[in-house]
C-alpha positions as CSV (number, residue, x, y, z in Angstrom):
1,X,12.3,36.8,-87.1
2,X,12.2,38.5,-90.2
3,X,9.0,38.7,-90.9
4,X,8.3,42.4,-92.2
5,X,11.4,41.9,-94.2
6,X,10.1,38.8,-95.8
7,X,6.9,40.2,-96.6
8,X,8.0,43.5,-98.2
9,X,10.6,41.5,-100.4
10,X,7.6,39.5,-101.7
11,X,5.8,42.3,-102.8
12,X,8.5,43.7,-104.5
13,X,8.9,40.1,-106.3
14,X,5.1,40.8,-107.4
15,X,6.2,43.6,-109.6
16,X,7.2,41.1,-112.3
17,X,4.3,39.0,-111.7
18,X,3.3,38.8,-115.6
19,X,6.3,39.9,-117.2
20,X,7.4,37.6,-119.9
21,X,11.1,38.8,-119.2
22,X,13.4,40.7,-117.0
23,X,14.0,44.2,-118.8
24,X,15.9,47.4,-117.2
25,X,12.9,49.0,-116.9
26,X,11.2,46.5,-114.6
27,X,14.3,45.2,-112.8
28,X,14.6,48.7,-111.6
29,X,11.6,49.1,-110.2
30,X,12.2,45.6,-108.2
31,X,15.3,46.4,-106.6
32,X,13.7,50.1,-105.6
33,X,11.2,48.4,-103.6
34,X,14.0,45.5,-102.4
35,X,16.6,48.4,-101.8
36,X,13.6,50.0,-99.4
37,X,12.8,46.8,-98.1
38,X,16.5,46.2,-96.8
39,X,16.7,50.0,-95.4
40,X,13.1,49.5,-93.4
41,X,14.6,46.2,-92.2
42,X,17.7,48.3,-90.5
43,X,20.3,47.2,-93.4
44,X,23.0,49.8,-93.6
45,X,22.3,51.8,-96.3
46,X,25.6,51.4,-98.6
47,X,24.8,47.9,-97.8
48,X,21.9,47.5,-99.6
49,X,22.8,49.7,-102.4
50,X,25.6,47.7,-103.4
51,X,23.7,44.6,-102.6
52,X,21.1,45.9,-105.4
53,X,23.5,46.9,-107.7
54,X,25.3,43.5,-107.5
55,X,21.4,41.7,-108.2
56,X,21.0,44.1,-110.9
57,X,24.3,43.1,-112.9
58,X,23.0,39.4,-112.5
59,X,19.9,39.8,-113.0
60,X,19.4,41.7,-116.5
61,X,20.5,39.9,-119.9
62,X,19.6,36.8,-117.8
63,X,18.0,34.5,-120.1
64,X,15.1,33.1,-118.3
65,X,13.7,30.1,-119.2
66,X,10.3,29.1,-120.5
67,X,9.5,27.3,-117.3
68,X,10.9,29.8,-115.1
69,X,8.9,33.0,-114.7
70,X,10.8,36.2,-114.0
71,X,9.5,36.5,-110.7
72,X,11.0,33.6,-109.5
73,X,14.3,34.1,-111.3
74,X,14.8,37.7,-109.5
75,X,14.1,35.6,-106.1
76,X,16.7,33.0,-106.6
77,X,19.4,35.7,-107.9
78,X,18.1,37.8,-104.6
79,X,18.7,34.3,-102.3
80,X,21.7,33.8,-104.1
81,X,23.2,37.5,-103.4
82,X,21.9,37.5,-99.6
83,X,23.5,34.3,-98.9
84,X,26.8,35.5,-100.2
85,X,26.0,38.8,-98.5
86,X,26.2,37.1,-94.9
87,X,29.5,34.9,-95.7
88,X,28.5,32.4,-98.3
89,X,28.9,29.4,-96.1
90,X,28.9,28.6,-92.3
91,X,32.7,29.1,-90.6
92,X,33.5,26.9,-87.8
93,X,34.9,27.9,-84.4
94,X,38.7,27.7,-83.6
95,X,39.4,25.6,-81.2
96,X,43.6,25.6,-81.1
97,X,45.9,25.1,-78.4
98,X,45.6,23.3,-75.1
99,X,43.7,24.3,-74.2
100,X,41.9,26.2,-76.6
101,X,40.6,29.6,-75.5
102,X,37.5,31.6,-76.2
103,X,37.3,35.1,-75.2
104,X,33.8,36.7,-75.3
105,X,34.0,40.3,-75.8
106,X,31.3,43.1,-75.9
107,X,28.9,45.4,-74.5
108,X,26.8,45.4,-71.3
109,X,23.4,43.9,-71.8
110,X,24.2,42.2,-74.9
111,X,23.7,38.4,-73.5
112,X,27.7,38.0,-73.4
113,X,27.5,35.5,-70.1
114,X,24.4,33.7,-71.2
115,X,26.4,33.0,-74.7
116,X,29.2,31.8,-72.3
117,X,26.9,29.5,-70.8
118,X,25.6,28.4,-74.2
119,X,28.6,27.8,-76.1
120,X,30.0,25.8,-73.3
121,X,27.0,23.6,-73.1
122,X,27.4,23.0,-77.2
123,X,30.9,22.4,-76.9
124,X,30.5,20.0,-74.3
125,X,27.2,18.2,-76.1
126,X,28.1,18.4,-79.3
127,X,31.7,18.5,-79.9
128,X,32.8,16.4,-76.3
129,X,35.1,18.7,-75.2
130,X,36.0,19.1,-71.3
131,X,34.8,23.1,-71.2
132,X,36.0,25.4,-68.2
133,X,33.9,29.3,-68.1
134,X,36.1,31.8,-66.9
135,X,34.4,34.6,-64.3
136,X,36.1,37.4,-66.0
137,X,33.3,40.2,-65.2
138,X,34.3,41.9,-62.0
139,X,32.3,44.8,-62.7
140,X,28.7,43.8,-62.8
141,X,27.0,42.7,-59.5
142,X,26.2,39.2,-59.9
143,X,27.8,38.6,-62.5
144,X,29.6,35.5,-61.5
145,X,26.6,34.2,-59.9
146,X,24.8,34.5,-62.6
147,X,27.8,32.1,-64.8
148,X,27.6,29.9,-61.8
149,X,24.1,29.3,-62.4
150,X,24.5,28.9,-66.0
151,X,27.5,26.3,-65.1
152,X,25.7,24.6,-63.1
153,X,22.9,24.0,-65.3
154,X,24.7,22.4,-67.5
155,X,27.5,20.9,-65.5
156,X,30.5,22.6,-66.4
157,X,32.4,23.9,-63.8
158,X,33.4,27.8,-63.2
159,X,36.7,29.3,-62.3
160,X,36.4,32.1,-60.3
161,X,38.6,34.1,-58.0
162,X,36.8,36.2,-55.3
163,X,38.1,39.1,-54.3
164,X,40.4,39.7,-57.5
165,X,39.6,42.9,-58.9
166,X,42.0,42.3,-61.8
167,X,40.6,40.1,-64.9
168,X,43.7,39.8,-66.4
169,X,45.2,37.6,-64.0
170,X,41.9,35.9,-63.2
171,X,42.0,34.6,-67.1
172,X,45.5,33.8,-66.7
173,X,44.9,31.7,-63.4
174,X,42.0,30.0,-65.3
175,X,44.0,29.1,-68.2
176,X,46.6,27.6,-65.6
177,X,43.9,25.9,-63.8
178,X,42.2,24.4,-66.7
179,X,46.1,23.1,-67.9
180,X,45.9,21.2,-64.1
181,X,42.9,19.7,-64.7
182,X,42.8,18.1,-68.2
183,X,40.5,20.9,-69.4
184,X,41.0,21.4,-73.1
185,X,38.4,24.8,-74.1
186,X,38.4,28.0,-72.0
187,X,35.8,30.2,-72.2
188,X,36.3,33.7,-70.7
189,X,33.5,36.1,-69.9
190,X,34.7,39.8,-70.2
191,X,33.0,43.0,-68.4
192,X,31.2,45.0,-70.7
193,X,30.3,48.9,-70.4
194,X,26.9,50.4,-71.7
195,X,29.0,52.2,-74.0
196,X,32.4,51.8,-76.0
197,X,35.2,53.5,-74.4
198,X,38.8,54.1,-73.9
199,X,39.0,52.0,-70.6
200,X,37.0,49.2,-71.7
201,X,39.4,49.2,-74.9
202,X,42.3,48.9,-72.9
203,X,41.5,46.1,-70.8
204,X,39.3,43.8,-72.9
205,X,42.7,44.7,-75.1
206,X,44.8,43.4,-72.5
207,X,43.5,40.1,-71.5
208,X,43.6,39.3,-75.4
209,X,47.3,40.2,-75.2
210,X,47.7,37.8,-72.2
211,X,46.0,35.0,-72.9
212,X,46.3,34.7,-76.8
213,X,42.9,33.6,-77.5
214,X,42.4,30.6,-80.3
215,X,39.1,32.8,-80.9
216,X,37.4,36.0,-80.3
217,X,34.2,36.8,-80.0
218,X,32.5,39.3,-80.3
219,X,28.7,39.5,-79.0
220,X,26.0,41.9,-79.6
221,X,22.2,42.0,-79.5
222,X,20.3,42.3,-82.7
223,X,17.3,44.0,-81.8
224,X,20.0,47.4,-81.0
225,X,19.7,47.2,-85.5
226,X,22.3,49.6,-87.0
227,X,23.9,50.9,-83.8
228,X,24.9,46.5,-83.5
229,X,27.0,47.2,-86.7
230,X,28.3,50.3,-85.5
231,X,29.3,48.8,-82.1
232,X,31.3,45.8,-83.7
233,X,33.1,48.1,-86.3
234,X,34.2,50.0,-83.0
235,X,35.2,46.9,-81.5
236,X,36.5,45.4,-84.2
237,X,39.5,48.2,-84.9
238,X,40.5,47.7,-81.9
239,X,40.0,44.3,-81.3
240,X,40.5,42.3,-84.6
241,X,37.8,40.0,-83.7
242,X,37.7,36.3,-85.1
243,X,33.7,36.4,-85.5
244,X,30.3,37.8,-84.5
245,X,27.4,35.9,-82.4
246,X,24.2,37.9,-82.9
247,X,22.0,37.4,-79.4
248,X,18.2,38.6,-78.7
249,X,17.4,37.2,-82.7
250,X,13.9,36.1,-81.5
251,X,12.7,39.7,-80.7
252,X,14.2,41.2,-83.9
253,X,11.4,41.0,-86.6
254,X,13.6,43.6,-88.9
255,X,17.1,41.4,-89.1
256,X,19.3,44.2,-90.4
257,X,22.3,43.8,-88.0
258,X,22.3,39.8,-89.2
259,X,22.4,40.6,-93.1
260,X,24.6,44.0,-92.4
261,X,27.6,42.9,-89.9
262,X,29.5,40.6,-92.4
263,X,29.9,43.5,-95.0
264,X,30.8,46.3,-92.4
265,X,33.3,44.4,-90.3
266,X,34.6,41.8,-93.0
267,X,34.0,39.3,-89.9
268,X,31.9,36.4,-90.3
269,X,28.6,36.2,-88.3
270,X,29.4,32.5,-86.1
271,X,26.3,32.1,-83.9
272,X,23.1,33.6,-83.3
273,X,21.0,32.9,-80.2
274,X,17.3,33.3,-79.5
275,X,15.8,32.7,-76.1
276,X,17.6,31.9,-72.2
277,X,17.3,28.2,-72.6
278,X,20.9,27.1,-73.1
279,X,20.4,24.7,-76.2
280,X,18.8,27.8,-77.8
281,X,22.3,28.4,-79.7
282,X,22.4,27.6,-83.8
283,X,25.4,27.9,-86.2
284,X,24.8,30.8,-88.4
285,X,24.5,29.2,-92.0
286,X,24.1,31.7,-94.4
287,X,22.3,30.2,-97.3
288,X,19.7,28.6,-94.9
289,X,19.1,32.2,-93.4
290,X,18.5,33.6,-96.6
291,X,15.8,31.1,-97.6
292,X,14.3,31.7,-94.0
293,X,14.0,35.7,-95.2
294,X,12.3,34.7,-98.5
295,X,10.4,32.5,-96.6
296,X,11.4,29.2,-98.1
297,X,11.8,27.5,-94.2
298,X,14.9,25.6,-93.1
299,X,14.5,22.0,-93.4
300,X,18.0,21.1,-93.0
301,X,18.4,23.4,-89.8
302,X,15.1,21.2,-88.4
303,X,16.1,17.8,-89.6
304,X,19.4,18.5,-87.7
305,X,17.6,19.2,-84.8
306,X,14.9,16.3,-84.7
307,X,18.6,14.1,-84.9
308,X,19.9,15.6,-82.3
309,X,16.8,14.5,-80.0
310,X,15.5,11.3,-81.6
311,X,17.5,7.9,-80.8
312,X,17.7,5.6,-83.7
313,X,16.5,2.4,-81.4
314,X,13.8,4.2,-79.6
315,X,12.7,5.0,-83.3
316,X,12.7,1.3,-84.2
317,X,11.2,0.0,-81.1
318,X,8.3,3.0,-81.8
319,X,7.7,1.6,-85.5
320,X,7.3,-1.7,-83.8
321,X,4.7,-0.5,-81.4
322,X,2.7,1.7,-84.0
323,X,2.4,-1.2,-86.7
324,X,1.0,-3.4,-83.7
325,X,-1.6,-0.5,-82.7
326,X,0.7,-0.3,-79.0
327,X,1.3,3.1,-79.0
328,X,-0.2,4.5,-75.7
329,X,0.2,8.0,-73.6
330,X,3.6,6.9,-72.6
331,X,5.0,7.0,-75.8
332,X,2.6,10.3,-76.8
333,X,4.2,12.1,-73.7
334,X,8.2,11.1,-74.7
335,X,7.2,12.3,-78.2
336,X,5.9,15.8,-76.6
337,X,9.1,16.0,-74.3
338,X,11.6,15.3,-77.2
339,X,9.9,17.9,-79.5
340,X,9.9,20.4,-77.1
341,X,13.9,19.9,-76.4
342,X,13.9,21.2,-80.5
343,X,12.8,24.5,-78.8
344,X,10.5,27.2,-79.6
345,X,7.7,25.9,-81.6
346,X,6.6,28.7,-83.4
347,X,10.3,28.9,-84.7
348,X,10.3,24.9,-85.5
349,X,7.1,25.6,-87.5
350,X,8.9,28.6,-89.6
351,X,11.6,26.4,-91.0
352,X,9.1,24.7,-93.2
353,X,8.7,26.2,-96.8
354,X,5.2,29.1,-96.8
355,X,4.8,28.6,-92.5
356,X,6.0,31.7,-91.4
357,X,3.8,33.9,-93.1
358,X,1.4,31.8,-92.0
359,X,2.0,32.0,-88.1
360,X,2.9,34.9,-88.2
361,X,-0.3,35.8,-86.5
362,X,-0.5,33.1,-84.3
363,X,0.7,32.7,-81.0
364,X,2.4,29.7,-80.1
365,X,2.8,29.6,-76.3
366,X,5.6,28.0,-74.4
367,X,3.4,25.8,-72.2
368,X,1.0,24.8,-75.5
369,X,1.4,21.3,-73.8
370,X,0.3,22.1,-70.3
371,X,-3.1,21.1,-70.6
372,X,-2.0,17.6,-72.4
373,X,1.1,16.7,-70.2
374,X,-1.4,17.6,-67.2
375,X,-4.4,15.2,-68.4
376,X,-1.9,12.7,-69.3
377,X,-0.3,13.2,-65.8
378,X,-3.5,12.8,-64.1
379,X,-3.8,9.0,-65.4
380,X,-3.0,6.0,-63.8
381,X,0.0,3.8,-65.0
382,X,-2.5,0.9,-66.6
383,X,-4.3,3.8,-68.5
384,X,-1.8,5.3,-69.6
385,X,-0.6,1.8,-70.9
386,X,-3.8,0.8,-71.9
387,X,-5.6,4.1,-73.3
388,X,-8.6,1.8,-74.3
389,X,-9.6,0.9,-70.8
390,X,-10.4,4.6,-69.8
391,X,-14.0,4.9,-69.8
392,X,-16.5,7.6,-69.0
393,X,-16.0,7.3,-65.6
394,X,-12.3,7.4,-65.6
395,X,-12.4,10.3,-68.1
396,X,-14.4,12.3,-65.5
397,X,-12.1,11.1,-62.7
398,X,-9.2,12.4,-65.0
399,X,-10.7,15.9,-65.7
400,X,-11.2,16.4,-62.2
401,X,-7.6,15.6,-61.2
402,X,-5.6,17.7,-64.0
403,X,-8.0,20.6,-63.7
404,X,-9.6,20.4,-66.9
405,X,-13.2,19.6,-68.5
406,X,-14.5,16.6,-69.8
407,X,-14.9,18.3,-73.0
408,X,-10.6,18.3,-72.7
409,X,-10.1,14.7,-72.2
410,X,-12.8,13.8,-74.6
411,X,-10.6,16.0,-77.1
412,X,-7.6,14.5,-76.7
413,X,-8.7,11.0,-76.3
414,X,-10.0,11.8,-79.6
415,X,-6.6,13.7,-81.4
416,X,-4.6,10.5,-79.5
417,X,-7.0,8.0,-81.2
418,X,-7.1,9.5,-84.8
419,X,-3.1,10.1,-84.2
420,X,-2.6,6.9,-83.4
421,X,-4.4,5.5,-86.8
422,X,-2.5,7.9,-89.0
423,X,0.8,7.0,-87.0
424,X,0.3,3.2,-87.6
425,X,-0.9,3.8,-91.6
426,X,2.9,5.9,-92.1
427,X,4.5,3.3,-90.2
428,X,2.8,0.8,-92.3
429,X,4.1,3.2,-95.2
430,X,2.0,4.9,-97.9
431,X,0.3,8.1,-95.8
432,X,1.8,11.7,-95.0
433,X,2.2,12.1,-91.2
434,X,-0.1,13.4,-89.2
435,X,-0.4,17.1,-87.6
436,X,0.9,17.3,-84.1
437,X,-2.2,17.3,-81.5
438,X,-4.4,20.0,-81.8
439,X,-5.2,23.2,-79.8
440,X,-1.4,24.2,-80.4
441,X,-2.6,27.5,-81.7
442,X,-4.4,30.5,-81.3
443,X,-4.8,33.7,-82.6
C-alpha cells in the first residue's frame, strides 16, 4: 500500500538534498511537489493544502542542527504533520452496555459483513468477549449465508430470523437474545445500497434509534479514493458515526481515503482491513501509518504480531533445542505455520525500515511455502526428527513423493542446514538472525 505515494514524497525530500538550511525559497518548492504528491495519491485537495501550509509554518525559521540535514528535518516535520493528520493516536472501540452493541453501517460492496466477521473474531481473540453477529442484511441474496460462514469460521454464533423482512426488529430480537444468553458484544450487519439514498437513510437511521448502539461504524472500501470520503461525509450527517474502518487497503497503492477521512468527517479512522482471512484486521495507529508512507516500516505493528503467535515456552524449549544442534523439520515446519498466521508476507516484510521500496517489485505469493511444506510432508517421522539420516537415496525417494526435483530437496536440505547453524550461533548469542529460507521471492 502506499507505494507511489512513498516514492513521490521522497523525491520531493531530494529537493533539499545539499542545502545547508531550510529557506522560503526551497521549502516552497518541497511542499509543491509534496502538495502534488498528496493530490496524485487521491488526498482531497483542501486537505493537502492545509496540510502543506501547516508543514510550512513548522518548517521555516526551524533551526536545524549541524547533525541533522534539512532533508531529513522536512521528513520528520512531514511524519509529524501526517500522523496528526490521521488522528494523532490510535482510539479504542466502545464497548458500553450489556451488552455492548456495534452497528456496522455502509455501502454495498464495501466488505461491511466480512468486517462483521472480523471484528467479532478480534473481540473474541483478543479482548475475550462472548460476541453474537446480527443478520441484519435482508436485502442482499446470501447475505446471511455468507455471516454464517464467517461465524462459523471462527466459532461465534449468528442470530438470524428467517423470513423477517424487517431489520429493525431482527436487531432488537438479537439484542434480547444475546441478554438470554450471557452474550456481552452485539455486532449488527446492516444492508447497504450501491448508492446513498433517502431509504437507506431512513432505515440504517432507525435501527440506530432502536437499538442505541455503544458504537457505530461506518465501513467503506479504500480503493473507491475520494468518492470513500465523500461517501462517509454523506453518511456521517446523517448518521453521526463513532468511527471509520477502511477495507480493501491491500489493493490501494494511492492511500488518499486513509490520510483524507479523519479531516473531512472529524471521525477517527478505527480499523483498516486488507485481505478475506479473518485475522487480517489491524488497529489503525496513526503515527505507525505515517512512518509506513515515508517508508520507515512498522516494527511495533510486527513485534505485536510475532506476540500474538509465538508462545513464550515453546520459545524456551526452541532455545534449548537450537543450542544442542536439535532443531529438525518439525520445528522448521511450526516456525513456517506460525509466521504464516502473521499474514501476508509481502506486508510483514514492509514494516521493516527501507523494505518496501525494495519489494515493491517483487512478488511474494501466498503459497511461497508450498514447495517446502510439501517436501517436508513427503518425509518420514524419523527424518523429519533426524534430518541427518536422509541420504541420497531418501532425498530421491522424497522428491519423487512431493512432486519436486532433487535439485529442491538438495536446496532445502542445504537453506535447513546453514539455518540451522546461524539459528544455534543467535541462540548461543552474538550473531544477527538469519534470512527466512530462500526462494521466497521472485520478480
Amino acid at each position: 500500500m502506499f507505494e507511489n505515494l512513498t516514492d513521490k514524497l521522497e523525491r520531493s525530500f531530494k529537493i533539499l538534498k545539499g542545502e545547508g538550511r531550510i529557506t522560503e525559497i526551497n521549502v516552497a518548492e518541497t511542499l509543491k511537489e509534496i502538495r502534488r504528491a498528496l493530490i496524485d495519491a487521491d488526498v482531497n485537495y483542501k486537505v493537502a493544502k492545509t496540510f502543506t501550509d501547516e508543514v510550512k509554518q513548522k518548517a521555516l525559521g526551524q533551526d536545524v542542527l549541524k547533525a541533522v540535514k534539512p532533508g531529513q528535518m522536512m521528513t520528520k516535520i512531514v511524519r509529524d504533520e501526517l500522523a496528526e493528520l490521521m488522528g494523532g493516536t490510535a482510539t479504542d472501540i466502545r464497548l458500553e452496555g450489556t451488552p455492548a452493541v456495534i452497528l456496522i453501517a455502509g455501502l454495498q460492496g464495501s466488505g461491511k459483513t466480512t468486517f462483521s466477521g472480523k471484528l467479532a473474531s478480534l473481540l473474541k481473540s483478543k479482548k475475550g468477549r462472548q460476541v453474537l453477529l446480527v443478520a441484519g442484511d435482508v436485502y442482499r441474496p446470501a447475505a446471511i449465508d455468507q455471516l454464517k460462514v464467517l461465524g462459523g469460521q471462527i466459532g461465534v454464533e449468528v442470530y438470524t430470523e428467517e423470513g423477517n423482512r424487517n431489520p429493525v426488529e431482527i436487531a432488537e430480537n438479537g439484542i434480547k437474545y444475546a441478554r438470554q444468553k450471557n452474550y456481552n458484544v452485539v455486532i449488527v450487519d446492516t444492508a447497504g445500497r450501491l448508492a446513498v439514498d433517502e431509504a437507506m437513510m431512513q432505515e440504517i437511521t432507525a435501527i440506530k434509534a432502536a437499538v442505541k448502539p455503544s458504537e457505530t461504524l461506518f465501513v467503506v472500501d479504500a480503493m473507491t479514493g475520494q468518492d470513500a470520503v465523500n461517501t462517509a461525509r454523506e453518511f456521517n450527517e446523517r448518521l453521526d458515526f463513532d468511527g471509520v474502518v477502511l477495507t480493501k487497503l491491500d489493493g490501494d497503492t494511492r492511500g488518499g481515503a486513509a490520510i483524507s477521512i479523519r479531516s473531512v468527517v472529524n471521525k477517527p479512522l478505527k480499523f483498516i482491513s486488507s485481505g478475506e482471512k479473518m485475522d487480517a484486521l489491524q488497529v489503525f495507529h496513526p503515527e505507525r501509518m505515517a512512518d509506513r508512507i515515508l517508508g520507515m516500516g512498522d516494527v511495533v505493528s510486527l513485534v505485536e504480531r510475532a506476540q500474538e503467535q509465538f508462545d513464550e515456552e515453546e520459545a524456551r524449549k526452541l532455545k534449548k533445542k537450537l543450542v544442542k544442534n536439535q532443531f529438525n523439520f518439525n520445528d522448521f515446519i511450526s516456525q513456517i505455520q506460525q509466521i504464516k498466521k502473521m499474514g501476508n508476507l509481502k506486508d510483514l516484510a514492509s514494516m521493516l525500515p527501507g523494505m518496501g521500496k525494495m519489494l515493491k517489485n517483487v512478488d511474494i505469493p501466498d503459497d511461497v511455502f508450498k514447495q517446502t511444506e510439501a517436501i517436508i510432508s513427503s518425509m518420514t517421522p524419523a527424518e523429519r526428527e533426524h534430518p541427518e539420516i536422509i541420504n541420497a537415496r531418501r532425498r530421491e525417494r522424497i522428491a519423487k513423493g512431493s512432486g519436486t526435483t532433487m535439485a529442491d530437496v538438495n536446496r532445502l536440505m542445504k537453506q535447513f542446514d546453514d539455518t540451522r547453524k546461524m539459528m544455534k550461533a543467535v541462540a548461543g548469542g552474538g550473531m544477527k538472525m538469519p534470512k527466512m529460507p530462500g526462494g521466497m521471492m521472485r520478480r
